[in-house]
Every structure is written in C-alpha cells, then in structure tokens.
C-alpha positions in Angstrom: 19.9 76.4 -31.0 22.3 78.3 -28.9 23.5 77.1 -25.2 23.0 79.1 -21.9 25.7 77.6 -19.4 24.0 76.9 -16.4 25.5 77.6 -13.2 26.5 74.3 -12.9 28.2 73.7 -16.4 29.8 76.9 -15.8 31.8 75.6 -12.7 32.2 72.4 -14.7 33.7 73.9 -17.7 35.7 76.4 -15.5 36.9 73.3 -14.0 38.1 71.3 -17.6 40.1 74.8 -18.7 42.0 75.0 -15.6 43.4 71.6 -15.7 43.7 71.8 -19.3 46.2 74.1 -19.1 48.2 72.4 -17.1 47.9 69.2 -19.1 48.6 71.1 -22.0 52.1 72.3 -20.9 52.6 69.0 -19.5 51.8 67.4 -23.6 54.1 70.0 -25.1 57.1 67.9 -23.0 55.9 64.6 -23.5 57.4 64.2 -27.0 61.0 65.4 -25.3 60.4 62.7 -23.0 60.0 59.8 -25.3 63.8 59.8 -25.9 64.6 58.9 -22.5 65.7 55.0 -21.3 62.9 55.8 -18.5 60.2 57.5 -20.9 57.7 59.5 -19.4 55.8 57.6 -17.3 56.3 58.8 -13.8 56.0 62.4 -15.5 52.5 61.6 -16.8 51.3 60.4 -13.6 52.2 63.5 -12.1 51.0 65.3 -14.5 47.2 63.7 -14.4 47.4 64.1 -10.1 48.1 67.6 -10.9 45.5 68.2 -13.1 43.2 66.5 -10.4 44.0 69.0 -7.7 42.8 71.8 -10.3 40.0 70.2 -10.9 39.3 70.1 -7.5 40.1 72.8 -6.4 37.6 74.7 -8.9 34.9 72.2 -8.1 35.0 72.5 -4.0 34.9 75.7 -3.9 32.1 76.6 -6.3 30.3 73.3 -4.1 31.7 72.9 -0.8 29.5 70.3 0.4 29.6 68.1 -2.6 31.1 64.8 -2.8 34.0 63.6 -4.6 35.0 60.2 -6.9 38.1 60.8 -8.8 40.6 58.6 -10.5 43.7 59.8 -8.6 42.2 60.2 -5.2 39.4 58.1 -5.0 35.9 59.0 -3.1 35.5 61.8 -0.8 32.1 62.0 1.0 30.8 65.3 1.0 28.5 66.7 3.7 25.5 66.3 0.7 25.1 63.1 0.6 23.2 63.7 -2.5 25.3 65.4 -5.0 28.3 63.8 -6.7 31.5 64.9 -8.7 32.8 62.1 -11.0 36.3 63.2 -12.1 38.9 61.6 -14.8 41.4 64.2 -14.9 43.4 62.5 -18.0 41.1 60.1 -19.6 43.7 58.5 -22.8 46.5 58.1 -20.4 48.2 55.8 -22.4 47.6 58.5 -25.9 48.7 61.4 -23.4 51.8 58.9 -22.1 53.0 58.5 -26.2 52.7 61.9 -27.4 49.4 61.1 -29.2 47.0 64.0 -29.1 43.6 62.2 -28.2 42.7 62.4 -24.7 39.8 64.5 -22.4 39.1 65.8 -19.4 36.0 64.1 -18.1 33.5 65.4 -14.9 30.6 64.4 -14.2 27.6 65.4 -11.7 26.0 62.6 -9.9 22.3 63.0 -7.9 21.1 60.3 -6.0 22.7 57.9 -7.8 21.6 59.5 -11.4 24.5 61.8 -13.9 22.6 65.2 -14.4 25.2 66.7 -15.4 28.5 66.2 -17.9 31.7 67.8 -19.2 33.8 66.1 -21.5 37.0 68.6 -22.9 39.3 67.5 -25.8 41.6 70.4 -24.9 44.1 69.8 -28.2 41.4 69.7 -30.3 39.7 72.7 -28.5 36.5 70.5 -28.7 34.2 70.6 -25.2 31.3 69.1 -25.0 28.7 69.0 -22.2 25.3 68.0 -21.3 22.9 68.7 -18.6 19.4 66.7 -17.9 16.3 67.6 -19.8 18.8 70.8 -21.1 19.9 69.0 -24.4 23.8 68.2 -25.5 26.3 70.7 -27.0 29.5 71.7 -28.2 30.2 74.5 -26.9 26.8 76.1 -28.2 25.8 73.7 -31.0 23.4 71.6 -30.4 24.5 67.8 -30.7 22.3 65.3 -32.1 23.0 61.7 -32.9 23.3 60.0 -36.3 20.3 59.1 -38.2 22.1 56.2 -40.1 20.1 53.0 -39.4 22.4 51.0 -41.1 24.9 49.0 -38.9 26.5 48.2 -42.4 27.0 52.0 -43.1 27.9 52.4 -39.5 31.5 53.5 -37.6 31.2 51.5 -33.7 33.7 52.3 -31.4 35.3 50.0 -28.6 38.3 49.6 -26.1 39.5 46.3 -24.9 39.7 45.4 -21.2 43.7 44.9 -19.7 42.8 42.5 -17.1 40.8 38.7 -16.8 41.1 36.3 -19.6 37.6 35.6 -19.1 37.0 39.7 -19.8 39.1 39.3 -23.1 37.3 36.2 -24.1 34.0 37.9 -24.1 35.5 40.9 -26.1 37.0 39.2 -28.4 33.7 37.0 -29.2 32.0 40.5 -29.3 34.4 42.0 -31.4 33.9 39.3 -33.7 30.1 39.5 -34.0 30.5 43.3 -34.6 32.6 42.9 -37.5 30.7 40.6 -39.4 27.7 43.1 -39.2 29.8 46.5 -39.0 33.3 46.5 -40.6 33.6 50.2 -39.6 35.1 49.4 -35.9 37.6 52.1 -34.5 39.0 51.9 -31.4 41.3 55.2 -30.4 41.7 54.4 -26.3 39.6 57.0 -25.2 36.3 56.2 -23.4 34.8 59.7 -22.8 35.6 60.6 -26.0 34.1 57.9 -27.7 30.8 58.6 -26.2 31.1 62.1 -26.9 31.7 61.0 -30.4 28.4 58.9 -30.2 26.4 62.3 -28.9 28.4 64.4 -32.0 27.3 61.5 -34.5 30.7 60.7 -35.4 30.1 57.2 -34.6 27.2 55.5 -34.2 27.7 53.5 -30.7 30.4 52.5 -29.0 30.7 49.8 -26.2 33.2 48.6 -23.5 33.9 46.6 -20.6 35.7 47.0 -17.4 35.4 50.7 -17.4 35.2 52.8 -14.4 32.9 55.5 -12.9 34.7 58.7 -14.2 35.7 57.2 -17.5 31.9 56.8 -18.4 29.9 59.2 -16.3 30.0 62.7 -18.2 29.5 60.9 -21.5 26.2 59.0 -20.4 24.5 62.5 -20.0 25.8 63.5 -22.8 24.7 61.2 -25.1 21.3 60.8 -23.6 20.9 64.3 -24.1 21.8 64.3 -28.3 18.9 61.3 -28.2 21.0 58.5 -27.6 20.6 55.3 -25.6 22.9 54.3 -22.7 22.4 51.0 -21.0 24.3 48.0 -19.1 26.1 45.7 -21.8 24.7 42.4 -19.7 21.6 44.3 -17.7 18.6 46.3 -19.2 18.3 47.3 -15.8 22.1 47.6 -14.1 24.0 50.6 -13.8 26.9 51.2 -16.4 28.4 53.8 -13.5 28.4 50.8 -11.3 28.8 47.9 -13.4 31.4 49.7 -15.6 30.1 47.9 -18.4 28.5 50.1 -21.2 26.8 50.1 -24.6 25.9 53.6 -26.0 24.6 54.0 -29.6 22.1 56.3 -31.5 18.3 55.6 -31.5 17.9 54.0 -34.5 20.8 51.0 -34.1 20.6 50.7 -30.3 18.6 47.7 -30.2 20.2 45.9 -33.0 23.9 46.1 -31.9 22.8 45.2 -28.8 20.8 42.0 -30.2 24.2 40.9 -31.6 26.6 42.2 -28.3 24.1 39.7 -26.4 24.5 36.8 -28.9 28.1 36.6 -29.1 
C-alpha cells in the first residue's frame, strides 16, 4: 500500500529535510572535533538550535497560527489554541555529540491534547518515517506494521535509562531486571524516537522509558499506533505518556505481558 502525503505530513516532512541538512553538515565535523581538549559540545548545541530555527521556520509559515513546544525554545502559544507542533530538533544528542550515526529528527502534531500527526527522520540512514491518525504508518511509502512475534522470549525490547533521581534509577534498574529474566534480547541505542519508530517498523517488539519529555515521545506514539501498536503510561492505563513522560510501546500481541512484568518489578 502506497502513501499519499497529506498536506500536513508534507509540511512535516519538508520540515525534517531542511534541518537535516544542516545537521548533516554539522555530523560530517563532529568526528574533527573529537580531537579537541574542549570536544564538541558547545558545537552540538549550536548545531541542534540551528536546526530548530529550520524547523520552525518551515512549520510557521506553512501554519501561522499554530503553537509551538520545542526542545531548544520551549512553548510558544499560537493564536489556535488547538493545534500543536512538538519539535526535537536532535533527538540522540549524546550519539550526534560522539560521532555515532544514530539520531532523528522528531515533530509531532498535537490536537486538543491528542498527537494526529508524526514525523520521525533518521537522516544518515535516509530512513523517515511518519504517521497520521486513522491514515496508517509508513516509511516513506511502505506501509509499517508491527511484529507478530508473541514470544517475549524470541523478542528484542528497547530501553533508555533516566540521568536524574536515584529513586528514577531504582525503579529502572528493578525493571530492567524483570525484563531480562523474561527477554534477554534488551537493546538500548539512546535514541527515544527512534526506538518507537523501530517498534512501528517491527524491529523491536516494545520499548519503554522513563523521564522522557514531550518531543522525544510525541511523533513516535502516532506512529506506532498507526502500524497496530499499543502506547500507554508506564504507571497509568489512563495518564498521558506526552505529559507524564513515562512510556511503554510494544506490538499487539506482547503489550499486555511486558506490561504485567514492568508493573511487578
């Protein structure tokens, strides 16, 4: 099944290129950078504000009166209070920052508090995949579907571990733990958006993380809905992952048990 770009995905994806050029020249000096006492730190944060301002750009004038939450700039109140952009300009900072080439451009579309719409763009890998409610999930124009493996021995789970509270890395930890004995085929790459892409592609078959925020999650939620995947609050059946920042995503079929052993660790 072939994709039509909707209006919207087409201002999305004209949105991810432009930046990713600019990321992408910014990549190729990365590695000359690792040699210096300073490394390339400060570069790489100018590098992802940069890329915001693209992104931006593209995105208010395609939408004037859309609203703005971005990682660089923060929120920006449009004159539609309804509509939403959700933007992570450089999501795998810390990959980008070493010279490792796994990182995305992530935007999402937020409507009254619900993600209808999703880009996610791997630009080294030339991979973009986006979503759009009740319009299915893609790459480019494939149609994504997630895995049919039912097995959470059989099964590759993806993760990232949160930076901050003890408490936070208490809890992972006692998750990660429970995971393992049930899945031994954990991967965790430090890319958020990507994982969940990943989930939609059926590269992996769920992926779950705490301490996230908005734009690292919000494109990928869509997404993975739309290739018949389940998104939910790790600690709420009813809370917001957007909000909350605390997601589990996993394909139909293992959804419920690797969320039966998240909650029991």
């Amino acid at each position: 099944m072939a994709a039509t770009f909707s209006p919207t995905i087409t201002v999305m994806i004209r949105a991810a290129e432009r930046a990713a050029k600019s990321l992408l020249r910014d990549f190729g000096e990365v590695e000359q950078l690792q040699v210096s006492m300073k490394g390339p730190g400060d570069f790489v944060s100018a590098a992802d504000r940069r890329a915001e301002k693209h992104i931006h750009a593209e995105l208010l004038k395609a939408r004037p009166d859309y609203g703005f939450l971005m990682e660089e700039s923060g929120a920006h109140p449009g004159k539609d209070p309804d509509y939403r952009w959700i933007v992570d300009p450089l999501d795998g900072t810390t990959n980008f920052l070493h010279g490792i080439p796994h990182w995305a451009i992530s935007i999402g579309l937020e409507h009254k508090g619900e993600i209808i719409a999703g880009v996610i763009y791997d630009p080294v890998k030339d991979e973009l995949f986006h979503a759009e409610k009740n319009g299915g999930a893609f790459m480019r124009r494939r149609r994504l579907r997630v895995s049919g493996r039912a097995d959470l021995m059989l099964a590759t789970i993806a993760t990232g571990a949160p930076r901050r509270a003890d408490f936070s890395r208490d809890v992972f930890m006692r998750e990660y733990r429970a995971v393992q004995e049930v899945s031994p085929g954990l991967r965790r790459f430090g890319a958020a958006a990507l994982d969940m892409a990943y989930v939609a592609a059926g590269r992996y078959e769920g992926f779950w993380e705490r301490e996230l925020k908005a734009w690292d999650i919000a494109a990928g939620i869509i997404i993975v809905k739309e290739a018949g995947g389940f998104v939910c609050d790790l600690d709420n059946e009813k809370g917001n992952p957007v909000e909350t920042g605390n997601v589990l995503a996993a394909n139909n079929k293992l959804f419920a048990d690797l969320r039966k052993v998240l909650k029991a660790a």
